[in-house]
PDB file as gemmi writes it, atoms N, CA and C in Angstrom:
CRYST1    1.000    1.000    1.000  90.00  90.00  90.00 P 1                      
ATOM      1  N   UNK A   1     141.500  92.753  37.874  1.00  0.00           N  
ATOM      2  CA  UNK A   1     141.350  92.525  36.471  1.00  0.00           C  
ATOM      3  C   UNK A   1     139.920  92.130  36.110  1.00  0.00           C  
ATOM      4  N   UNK A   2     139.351  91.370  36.737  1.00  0.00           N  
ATOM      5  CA  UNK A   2     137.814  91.334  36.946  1.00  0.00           C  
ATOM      6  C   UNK A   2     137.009  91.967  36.609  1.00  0.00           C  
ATOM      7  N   UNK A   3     137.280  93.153  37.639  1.00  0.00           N  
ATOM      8  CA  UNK A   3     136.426  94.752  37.006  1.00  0.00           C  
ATOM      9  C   UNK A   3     136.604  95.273  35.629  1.00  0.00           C  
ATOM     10  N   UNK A   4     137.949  94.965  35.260  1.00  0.00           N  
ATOM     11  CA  UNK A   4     138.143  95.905  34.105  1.00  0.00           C  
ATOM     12  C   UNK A   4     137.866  95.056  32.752  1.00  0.00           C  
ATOM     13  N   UNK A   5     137.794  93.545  32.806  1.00  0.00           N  
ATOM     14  CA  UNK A   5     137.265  92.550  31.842  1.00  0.00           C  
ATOM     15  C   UNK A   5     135.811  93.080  32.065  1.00  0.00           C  
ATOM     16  N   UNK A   6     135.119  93.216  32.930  1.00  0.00           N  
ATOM     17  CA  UNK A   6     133.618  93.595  33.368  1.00  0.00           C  
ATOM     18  C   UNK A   6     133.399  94.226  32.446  1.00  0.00           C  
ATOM     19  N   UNK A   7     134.081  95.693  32.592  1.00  0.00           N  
ATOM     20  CA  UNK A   7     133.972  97.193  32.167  1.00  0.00           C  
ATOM     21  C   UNK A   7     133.664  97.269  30.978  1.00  0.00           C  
ATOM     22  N   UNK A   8     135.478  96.491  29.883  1.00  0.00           N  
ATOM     23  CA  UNK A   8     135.070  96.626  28.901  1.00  0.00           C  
ATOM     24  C   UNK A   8     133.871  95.581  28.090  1.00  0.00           C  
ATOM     25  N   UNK A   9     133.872  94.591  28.782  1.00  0.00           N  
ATOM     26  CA  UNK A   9     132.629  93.765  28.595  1.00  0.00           C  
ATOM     27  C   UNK A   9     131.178  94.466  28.164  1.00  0.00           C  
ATOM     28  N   UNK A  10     130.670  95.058  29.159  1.00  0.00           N  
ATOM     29  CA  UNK A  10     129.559  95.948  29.122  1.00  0.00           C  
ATOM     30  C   UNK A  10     129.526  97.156  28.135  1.00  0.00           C  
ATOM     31  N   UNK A  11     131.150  97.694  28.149  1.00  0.00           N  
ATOM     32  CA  UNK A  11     130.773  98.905  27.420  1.00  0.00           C  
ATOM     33  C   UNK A  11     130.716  97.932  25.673  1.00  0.00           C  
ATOM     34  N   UNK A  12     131.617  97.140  25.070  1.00  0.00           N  
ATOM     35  CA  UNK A  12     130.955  96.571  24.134  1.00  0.00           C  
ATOM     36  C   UNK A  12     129.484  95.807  23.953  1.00  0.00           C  
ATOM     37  N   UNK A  13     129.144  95.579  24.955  1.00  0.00           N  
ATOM     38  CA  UNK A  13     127.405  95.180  24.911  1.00  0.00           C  
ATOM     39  C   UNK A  13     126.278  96.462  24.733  1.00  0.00           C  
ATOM     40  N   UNK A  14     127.312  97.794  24.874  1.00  0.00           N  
ATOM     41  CA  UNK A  14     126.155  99.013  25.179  1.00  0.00           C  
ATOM     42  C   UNK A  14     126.709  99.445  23.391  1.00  0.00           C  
ATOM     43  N   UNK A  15     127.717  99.575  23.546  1.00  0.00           N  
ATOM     44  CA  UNK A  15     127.420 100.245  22.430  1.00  0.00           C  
ATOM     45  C   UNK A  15     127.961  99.035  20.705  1.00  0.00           C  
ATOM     46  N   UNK A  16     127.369  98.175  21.084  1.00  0.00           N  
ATOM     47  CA  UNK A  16     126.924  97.048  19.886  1.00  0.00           C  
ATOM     48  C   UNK A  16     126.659  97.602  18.835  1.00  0.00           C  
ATOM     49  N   UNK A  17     127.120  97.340  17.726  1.00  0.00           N  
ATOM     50  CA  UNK A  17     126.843  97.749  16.398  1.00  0.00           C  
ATOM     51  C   UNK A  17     127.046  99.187  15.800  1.00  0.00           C  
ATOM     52  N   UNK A  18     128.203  99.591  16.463  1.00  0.00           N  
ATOM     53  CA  UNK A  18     128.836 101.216  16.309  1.00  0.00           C  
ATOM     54  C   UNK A  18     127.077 102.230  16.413  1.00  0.00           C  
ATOM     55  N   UNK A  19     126.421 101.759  17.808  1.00  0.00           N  
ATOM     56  CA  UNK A  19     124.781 102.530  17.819  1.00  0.00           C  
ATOM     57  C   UNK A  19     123.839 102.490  17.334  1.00  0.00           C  
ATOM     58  N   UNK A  20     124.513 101.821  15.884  1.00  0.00           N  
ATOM     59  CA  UNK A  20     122.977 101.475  15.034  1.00  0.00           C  
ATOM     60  C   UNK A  20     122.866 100.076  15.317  1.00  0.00           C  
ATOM     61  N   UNK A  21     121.963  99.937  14.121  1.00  0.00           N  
ATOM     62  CA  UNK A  21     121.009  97.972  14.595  1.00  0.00           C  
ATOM     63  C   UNK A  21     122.734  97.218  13.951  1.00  0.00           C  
ATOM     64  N   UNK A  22     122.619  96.166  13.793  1.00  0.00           N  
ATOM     65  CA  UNK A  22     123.837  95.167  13.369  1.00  0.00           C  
ATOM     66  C   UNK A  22     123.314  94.466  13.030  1.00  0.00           C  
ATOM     67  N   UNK A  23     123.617  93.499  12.066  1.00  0.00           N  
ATOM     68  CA  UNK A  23     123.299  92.391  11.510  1.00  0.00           C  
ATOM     69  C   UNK A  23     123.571  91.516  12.773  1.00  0.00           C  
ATOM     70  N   UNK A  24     122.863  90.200  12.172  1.00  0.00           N  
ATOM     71  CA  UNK A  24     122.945  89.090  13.363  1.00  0.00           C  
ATOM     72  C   UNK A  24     124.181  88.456  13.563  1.00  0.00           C  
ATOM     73  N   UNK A  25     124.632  88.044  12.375  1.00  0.00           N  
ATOM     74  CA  UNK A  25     126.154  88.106  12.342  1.00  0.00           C  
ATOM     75  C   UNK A  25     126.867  88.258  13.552  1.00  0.00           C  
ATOM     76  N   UNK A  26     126.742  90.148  13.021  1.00  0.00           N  
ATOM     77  CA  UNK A  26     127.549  90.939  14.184  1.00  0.00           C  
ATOM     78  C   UNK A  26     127.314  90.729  15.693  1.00  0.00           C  
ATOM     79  N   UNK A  27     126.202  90.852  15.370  1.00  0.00           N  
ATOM     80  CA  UNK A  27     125.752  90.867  17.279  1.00  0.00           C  
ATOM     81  C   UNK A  27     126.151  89.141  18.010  1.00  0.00           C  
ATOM     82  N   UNK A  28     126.098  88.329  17.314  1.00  0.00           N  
ATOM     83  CA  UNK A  28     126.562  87.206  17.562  1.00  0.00           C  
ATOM     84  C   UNK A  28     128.008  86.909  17.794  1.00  0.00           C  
ATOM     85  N   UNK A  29     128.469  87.512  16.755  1.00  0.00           N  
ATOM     86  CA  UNK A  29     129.901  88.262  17.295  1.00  0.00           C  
ATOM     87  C   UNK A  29     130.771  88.701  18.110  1.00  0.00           C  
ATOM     88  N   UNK A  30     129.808  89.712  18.657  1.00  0.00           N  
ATOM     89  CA  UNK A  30     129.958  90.991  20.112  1.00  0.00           C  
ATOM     90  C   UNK A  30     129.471  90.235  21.212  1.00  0.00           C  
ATOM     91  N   UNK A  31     128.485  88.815  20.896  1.00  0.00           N  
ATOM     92  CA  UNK A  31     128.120  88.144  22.098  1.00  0.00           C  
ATOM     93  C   UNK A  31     129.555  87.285  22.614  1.00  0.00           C  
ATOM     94  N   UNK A  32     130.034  86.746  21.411  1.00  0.00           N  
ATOM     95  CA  UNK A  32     130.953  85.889  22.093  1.00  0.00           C  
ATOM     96  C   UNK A  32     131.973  86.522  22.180  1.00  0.00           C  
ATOM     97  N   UNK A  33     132.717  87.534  22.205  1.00  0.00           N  
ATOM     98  CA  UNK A  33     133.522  88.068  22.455  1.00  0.00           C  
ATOM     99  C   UNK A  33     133.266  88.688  24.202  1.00  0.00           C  
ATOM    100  N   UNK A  34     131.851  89.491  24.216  1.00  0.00           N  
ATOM    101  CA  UNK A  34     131.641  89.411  25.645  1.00  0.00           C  
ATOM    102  C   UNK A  34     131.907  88.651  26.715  1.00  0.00           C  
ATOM    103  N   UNK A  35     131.058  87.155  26.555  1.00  0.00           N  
ATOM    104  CA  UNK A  35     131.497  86.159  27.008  1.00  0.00           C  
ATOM    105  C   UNK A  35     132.964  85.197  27.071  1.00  0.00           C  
ATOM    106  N   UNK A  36     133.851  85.448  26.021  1.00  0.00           N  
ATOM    107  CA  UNK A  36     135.411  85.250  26.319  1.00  0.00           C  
ATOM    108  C   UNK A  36     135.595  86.285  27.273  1.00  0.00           C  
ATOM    109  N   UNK A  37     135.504  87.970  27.022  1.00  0.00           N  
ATOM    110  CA  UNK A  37     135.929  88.984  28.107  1.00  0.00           C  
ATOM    111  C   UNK A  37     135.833  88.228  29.391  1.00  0.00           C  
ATOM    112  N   UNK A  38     134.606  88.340  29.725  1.00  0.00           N  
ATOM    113  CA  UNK A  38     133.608  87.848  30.919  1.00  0.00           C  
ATOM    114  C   UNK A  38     134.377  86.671  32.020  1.00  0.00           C  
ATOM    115  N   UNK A  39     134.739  85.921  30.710  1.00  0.00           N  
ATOM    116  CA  UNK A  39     135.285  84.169  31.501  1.00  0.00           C  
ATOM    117  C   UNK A  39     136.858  84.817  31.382  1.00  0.00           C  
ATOM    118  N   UNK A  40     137.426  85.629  31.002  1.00  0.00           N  
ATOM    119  CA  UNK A  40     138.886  85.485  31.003  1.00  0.00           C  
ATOM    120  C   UNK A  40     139.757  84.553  30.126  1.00  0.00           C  
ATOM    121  N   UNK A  41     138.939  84.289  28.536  1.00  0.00           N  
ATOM    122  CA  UNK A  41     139.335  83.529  27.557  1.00  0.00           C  
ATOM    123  C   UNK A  41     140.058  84.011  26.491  1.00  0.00           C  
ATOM    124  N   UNK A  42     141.250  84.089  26.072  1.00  0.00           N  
ATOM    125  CA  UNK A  42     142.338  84.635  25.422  1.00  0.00           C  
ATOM    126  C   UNK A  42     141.958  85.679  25.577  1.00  0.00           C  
ATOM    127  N   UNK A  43     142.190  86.646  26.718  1.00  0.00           N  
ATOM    128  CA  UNK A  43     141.700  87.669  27.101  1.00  0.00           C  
ATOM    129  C   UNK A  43     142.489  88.486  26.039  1.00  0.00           C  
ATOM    130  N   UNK A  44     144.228  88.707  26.018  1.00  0.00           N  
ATOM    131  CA  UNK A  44     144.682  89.756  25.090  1.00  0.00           C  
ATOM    132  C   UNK A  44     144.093  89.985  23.996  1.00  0.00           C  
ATOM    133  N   UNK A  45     143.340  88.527  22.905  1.00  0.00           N  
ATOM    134  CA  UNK A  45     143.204  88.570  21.678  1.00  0.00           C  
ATOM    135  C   UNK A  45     142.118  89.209  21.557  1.00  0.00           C  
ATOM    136  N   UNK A  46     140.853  88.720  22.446  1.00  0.00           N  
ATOM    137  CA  UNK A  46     139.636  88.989  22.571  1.00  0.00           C  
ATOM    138  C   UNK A  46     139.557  90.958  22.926  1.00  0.00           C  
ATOM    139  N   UNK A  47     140.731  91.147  23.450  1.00  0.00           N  
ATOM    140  CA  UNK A  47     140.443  92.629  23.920  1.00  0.00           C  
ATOM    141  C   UNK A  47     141.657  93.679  22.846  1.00  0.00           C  
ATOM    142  N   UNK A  48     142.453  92.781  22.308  1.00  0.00           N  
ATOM    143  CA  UNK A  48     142.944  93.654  21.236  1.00  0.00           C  
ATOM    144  C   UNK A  48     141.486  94.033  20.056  1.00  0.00           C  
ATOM    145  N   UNK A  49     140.886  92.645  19.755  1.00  0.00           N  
ATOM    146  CA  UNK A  49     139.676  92.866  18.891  1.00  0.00           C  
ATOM    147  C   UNK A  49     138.874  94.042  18.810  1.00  0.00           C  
ATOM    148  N   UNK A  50     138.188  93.640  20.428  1.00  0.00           N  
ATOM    149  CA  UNK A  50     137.730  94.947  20.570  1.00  0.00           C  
ATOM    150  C   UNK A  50     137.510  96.187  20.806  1.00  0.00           C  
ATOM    151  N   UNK A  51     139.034  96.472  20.949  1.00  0.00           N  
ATOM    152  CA  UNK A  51     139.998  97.952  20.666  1.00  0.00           C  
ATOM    153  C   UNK A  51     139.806  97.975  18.944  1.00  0.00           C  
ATOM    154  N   UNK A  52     140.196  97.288  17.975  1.00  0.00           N  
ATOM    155  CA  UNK A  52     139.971  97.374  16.466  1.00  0.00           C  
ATOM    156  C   UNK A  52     138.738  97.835  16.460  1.00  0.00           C  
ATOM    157  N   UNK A  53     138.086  96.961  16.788  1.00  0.00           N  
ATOM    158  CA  UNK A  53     136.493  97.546  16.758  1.00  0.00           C  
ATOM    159  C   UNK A  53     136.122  98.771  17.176  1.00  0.00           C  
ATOM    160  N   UNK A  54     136.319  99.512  18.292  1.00  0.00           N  
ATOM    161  CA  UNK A  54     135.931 100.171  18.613  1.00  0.00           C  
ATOM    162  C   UNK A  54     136.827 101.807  17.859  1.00  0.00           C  
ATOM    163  N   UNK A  55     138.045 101.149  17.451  1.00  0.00           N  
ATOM    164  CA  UNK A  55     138.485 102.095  16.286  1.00  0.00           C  
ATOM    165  C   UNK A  55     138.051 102.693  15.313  1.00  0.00           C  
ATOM    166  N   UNK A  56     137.075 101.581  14.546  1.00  0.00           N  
ATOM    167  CA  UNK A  56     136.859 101.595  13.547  1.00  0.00           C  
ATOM    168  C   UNK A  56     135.512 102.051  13.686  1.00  0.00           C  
ATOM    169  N   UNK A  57     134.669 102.157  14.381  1.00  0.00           N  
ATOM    170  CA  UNK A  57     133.309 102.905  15.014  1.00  0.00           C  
ATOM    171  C   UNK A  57     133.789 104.212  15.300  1.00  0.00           C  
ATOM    172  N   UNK A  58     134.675 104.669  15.481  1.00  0.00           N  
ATOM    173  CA  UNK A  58     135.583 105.989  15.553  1.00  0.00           C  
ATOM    174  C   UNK A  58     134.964 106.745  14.252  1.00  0.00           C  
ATOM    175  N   UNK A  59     135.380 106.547  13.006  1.00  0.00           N  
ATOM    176  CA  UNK A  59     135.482 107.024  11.843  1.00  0.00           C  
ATOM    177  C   UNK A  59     133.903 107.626  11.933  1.00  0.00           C  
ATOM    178  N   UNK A  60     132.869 106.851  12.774  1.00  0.00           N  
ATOM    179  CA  UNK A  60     131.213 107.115  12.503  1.00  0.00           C  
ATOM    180  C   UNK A  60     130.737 107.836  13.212  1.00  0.00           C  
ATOM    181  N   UNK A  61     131.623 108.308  14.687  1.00  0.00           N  
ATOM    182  CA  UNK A  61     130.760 109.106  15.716  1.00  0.00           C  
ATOM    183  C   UNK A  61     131.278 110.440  15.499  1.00  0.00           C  
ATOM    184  N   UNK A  62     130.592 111.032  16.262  1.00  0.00           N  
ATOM    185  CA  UNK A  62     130.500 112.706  16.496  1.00  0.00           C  
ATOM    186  C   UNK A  62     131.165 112.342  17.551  1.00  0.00           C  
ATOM    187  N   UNK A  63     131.451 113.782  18.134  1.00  0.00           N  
ATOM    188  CA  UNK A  63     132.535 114.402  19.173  1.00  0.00           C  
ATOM    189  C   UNK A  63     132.061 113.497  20.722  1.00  0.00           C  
ATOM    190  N   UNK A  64     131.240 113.830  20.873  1.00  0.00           N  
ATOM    191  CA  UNK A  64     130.684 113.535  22.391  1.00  0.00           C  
ATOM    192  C   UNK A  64     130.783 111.477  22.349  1.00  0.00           C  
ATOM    193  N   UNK A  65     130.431 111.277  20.840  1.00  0.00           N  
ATOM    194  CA  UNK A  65     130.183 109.590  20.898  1.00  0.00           C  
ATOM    195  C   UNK A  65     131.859 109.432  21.370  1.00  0.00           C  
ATOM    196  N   UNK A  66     132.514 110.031  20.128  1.00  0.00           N  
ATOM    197  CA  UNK A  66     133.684 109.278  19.976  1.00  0.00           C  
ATOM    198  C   UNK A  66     134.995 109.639  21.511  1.00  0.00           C  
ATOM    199  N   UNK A  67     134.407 110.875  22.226  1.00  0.00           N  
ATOM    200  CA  UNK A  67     135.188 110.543  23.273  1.00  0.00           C  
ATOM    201  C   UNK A  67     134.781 109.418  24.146  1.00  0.00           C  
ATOM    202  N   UNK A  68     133.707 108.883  24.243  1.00  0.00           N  
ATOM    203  CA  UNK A  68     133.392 107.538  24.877  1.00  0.00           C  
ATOM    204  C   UNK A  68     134.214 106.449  24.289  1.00  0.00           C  
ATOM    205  N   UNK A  69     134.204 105.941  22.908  1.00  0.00           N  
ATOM    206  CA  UNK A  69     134.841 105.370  22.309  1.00  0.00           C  
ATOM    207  C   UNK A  69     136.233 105.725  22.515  1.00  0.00           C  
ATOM    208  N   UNK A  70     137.157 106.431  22.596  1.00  0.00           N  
ATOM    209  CA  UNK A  70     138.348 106.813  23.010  1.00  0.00           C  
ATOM    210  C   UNK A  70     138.544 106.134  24.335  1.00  0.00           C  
ATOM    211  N   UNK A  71     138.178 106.432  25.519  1.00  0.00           N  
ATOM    212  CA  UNK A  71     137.905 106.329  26.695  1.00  0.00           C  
ATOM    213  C   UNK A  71     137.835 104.482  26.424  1.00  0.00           C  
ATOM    214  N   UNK A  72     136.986 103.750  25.678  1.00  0.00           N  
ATOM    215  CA  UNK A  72     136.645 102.744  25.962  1.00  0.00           C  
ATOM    216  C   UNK A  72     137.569 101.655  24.855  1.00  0.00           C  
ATOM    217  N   UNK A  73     138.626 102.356  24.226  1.00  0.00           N  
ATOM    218  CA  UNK A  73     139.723 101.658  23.024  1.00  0.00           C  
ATOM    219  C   UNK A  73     140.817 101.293  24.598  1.00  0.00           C  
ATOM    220  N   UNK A  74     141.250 102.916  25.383  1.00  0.00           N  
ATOM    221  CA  UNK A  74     142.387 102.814  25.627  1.00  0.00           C  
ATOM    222  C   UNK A  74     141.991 102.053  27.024  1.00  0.00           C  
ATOM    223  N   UNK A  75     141.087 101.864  27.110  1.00  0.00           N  
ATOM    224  CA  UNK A  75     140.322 100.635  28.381  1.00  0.00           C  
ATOM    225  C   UNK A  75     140.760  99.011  27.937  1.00  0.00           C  
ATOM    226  N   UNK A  76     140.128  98.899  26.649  1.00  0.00           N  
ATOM    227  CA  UNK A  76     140.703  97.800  26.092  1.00  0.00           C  
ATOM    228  C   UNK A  76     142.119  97.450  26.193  1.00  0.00           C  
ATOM    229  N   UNK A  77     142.785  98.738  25.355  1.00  0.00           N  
ATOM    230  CA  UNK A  77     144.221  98.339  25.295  1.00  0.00           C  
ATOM    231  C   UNK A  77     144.616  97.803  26.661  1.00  0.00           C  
ATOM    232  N   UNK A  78     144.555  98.573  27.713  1.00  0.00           N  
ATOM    233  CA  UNK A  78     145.339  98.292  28.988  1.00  0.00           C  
ATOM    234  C   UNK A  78     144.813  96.987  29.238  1.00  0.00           C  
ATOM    235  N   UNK A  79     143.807  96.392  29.438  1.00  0.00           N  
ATOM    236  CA  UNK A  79     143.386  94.929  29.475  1.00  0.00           C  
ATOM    237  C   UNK A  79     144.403  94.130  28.651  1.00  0.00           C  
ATOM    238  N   UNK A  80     144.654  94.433  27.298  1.00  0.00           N  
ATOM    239  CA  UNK A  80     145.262  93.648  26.642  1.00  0.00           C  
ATOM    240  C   UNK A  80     146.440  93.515  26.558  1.00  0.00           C  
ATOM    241  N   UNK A  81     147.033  94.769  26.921  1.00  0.00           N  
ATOM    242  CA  UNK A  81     148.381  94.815  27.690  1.00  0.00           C  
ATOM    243  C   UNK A  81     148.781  94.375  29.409  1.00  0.00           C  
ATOM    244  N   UNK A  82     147.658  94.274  29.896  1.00  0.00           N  
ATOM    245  CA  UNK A  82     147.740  93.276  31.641  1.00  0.00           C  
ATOM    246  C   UNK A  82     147.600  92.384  31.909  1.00  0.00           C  
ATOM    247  N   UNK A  83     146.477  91.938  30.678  1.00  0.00           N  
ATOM    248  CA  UNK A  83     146.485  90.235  31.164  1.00  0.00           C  
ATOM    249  C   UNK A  83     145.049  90.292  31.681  1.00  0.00           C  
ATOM    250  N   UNK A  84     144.848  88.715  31.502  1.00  0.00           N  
ATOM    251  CA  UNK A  84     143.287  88.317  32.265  1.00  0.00           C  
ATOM    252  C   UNK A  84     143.121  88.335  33.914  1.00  0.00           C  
ATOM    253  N   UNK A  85     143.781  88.534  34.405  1.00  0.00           N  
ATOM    254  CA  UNK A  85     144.508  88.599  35.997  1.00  0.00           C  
ATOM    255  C   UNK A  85     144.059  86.875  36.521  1.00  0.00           C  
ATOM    256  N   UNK A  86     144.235  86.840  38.035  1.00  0.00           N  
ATOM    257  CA  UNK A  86     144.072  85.634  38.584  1.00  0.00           C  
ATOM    258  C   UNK A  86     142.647  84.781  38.317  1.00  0.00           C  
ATOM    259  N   UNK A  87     141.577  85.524  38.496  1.00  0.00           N  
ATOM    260  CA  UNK A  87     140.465  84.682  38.221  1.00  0.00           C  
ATOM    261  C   UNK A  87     140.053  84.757  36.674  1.00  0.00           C  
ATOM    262  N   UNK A  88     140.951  83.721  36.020  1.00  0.00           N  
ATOM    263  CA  UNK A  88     140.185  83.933  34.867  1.00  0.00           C  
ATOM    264  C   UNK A  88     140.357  82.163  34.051  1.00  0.00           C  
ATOM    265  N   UNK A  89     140.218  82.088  32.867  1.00  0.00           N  
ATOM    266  CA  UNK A  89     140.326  80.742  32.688  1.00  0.00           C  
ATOM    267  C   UNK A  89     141.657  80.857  31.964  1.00  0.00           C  
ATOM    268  N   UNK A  90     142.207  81.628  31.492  1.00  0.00           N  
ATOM    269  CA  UNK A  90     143.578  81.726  30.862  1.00  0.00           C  
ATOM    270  C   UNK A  90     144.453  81.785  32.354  1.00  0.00           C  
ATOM    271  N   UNK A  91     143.954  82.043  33.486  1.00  0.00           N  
ATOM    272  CA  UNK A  91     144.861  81.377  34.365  1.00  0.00           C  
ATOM    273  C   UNK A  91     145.143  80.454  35.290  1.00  0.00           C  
ATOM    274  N   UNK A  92     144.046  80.090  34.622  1.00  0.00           N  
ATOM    275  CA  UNK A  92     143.575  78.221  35.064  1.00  0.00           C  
ATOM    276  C   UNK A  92     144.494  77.557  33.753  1.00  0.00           C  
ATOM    277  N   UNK A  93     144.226  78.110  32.817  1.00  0.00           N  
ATOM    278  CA  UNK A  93     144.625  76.801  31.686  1.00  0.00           C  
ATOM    279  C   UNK A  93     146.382  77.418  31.492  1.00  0.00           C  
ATOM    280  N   UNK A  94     146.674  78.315  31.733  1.00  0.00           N  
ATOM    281  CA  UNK A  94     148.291  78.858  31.458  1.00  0.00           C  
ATOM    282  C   UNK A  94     148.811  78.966  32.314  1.00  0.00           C  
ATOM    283  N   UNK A  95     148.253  79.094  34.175  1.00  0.00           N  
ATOM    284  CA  UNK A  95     149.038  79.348  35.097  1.00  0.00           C  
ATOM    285  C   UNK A  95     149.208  80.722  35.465  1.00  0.00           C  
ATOM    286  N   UNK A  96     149.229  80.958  36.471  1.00  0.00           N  
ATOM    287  CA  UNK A  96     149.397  82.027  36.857  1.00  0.00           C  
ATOM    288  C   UNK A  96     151.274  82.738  36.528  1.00  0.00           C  
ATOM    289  N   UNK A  97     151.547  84.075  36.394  1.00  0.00           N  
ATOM    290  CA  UNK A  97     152.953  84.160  36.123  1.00  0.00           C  
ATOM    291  C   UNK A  97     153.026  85.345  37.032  1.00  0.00           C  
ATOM    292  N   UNK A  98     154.624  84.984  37.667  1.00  0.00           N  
ATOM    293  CA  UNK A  98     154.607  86.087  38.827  1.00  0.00           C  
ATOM    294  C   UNK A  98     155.817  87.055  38.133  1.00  0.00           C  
ATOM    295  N   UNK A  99     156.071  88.366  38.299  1.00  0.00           N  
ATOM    296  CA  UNK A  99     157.167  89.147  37.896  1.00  0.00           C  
ATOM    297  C   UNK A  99     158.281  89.254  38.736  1.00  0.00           C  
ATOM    298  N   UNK A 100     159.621  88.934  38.770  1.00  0.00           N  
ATOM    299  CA  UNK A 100     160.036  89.363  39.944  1.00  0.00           C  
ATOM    300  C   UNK A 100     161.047  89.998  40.138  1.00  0.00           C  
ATOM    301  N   UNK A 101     161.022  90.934  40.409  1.00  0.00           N  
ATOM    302  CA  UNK A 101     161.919  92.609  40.099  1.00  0.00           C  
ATOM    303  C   UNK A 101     163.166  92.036  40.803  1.00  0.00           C  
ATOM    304  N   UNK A 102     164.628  92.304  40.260  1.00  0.00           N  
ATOM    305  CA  UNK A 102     165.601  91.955  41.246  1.00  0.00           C  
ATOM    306  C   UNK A 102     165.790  93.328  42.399  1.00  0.00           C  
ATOM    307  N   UNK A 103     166.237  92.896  43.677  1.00  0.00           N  
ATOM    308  CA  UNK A 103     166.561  93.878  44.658  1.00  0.00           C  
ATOM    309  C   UNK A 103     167.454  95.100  43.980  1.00  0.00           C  
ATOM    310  N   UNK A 104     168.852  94.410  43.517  1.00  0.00           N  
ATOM    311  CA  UNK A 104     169.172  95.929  43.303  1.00  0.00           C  
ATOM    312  C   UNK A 104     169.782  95.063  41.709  1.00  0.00           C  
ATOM    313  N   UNK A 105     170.030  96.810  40.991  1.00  0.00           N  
ATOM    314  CA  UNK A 105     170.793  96.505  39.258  1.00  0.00           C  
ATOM    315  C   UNK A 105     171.800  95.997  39.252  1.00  0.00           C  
ATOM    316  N   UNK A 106     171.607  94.523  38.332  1.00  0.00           N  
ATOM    317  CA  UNK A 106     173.085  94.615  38.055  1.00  0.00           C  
ATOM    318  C   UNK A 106     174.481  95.433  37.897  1.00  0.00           C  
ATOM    319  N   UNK A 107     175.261  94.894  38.062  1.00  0.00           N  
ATOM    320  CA  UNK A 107     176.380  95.956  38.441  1.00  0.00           C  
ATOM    321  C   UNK A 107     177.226  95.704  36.532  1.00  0.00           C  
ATOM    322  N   UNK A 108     177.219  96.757  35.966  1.00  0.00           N  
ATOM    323  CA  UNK A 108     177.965  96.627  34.442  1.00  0.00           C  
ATOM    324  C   UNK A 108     179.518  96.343  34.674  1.00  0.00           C  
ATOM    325  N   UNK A 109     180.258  96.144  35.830  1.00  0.00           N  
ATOM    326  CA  UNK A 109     181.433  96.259  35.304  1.00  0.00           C  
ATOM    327  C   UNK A 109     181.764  94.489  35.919  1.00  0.00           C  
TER     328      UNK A 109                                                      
END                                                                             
């Protein structure tokens, strides 16, 4: 999970401000959101965000931008649908949670 907090980490630091300049605002913004990615800090919320974001930079690119952006929404999503994994601070401060599949299906009758 590491890598893939990394991943989308960087790819929102590269492409900051849907390519053009951003207000300071913004970029102040995209910093701390990096840095939650980075540390593993409400990782789902922080990476649903920047799936929105990177949606909405959709509407502005051409073909070649916006398959990057595609590529780098459904990157997000899966982060935000997996979780911050073990090294992160949401699993320092929430605990780690284990899944645990039963051996075989309940029986319906």
């Amino acid at each position: 999970m590491l890598m893939l907090r990394t991943a989308v980490s960087l790819h929102l630091l590269l492409e900051g401000g849907c390519g053009g300049a951003a207000p300071w605002w913004l970029a102040i913004a995209e910093l701390l959101l990096v840095m939650a990615l980075t540390a593993g800090m409400l990782t789902p919320v922080a990476a649903l965000v920047v799936a929105a974001w990177q949606v909405s930079c959709l509407w502005h690119a051409d073909w070649p931008h916006a398959a990057v952006l595609l590529t780098a929404t459904v990157t997000a999503l899966a982060l935000t649908l997996l979780g911050a994994g073990a090294y992160s601070v949401d699993a320092r401060i929430f605990g780690r949670r284990r899944l645990i599949v039963p051996a075989a299906p309940m029986d319906s009758d």
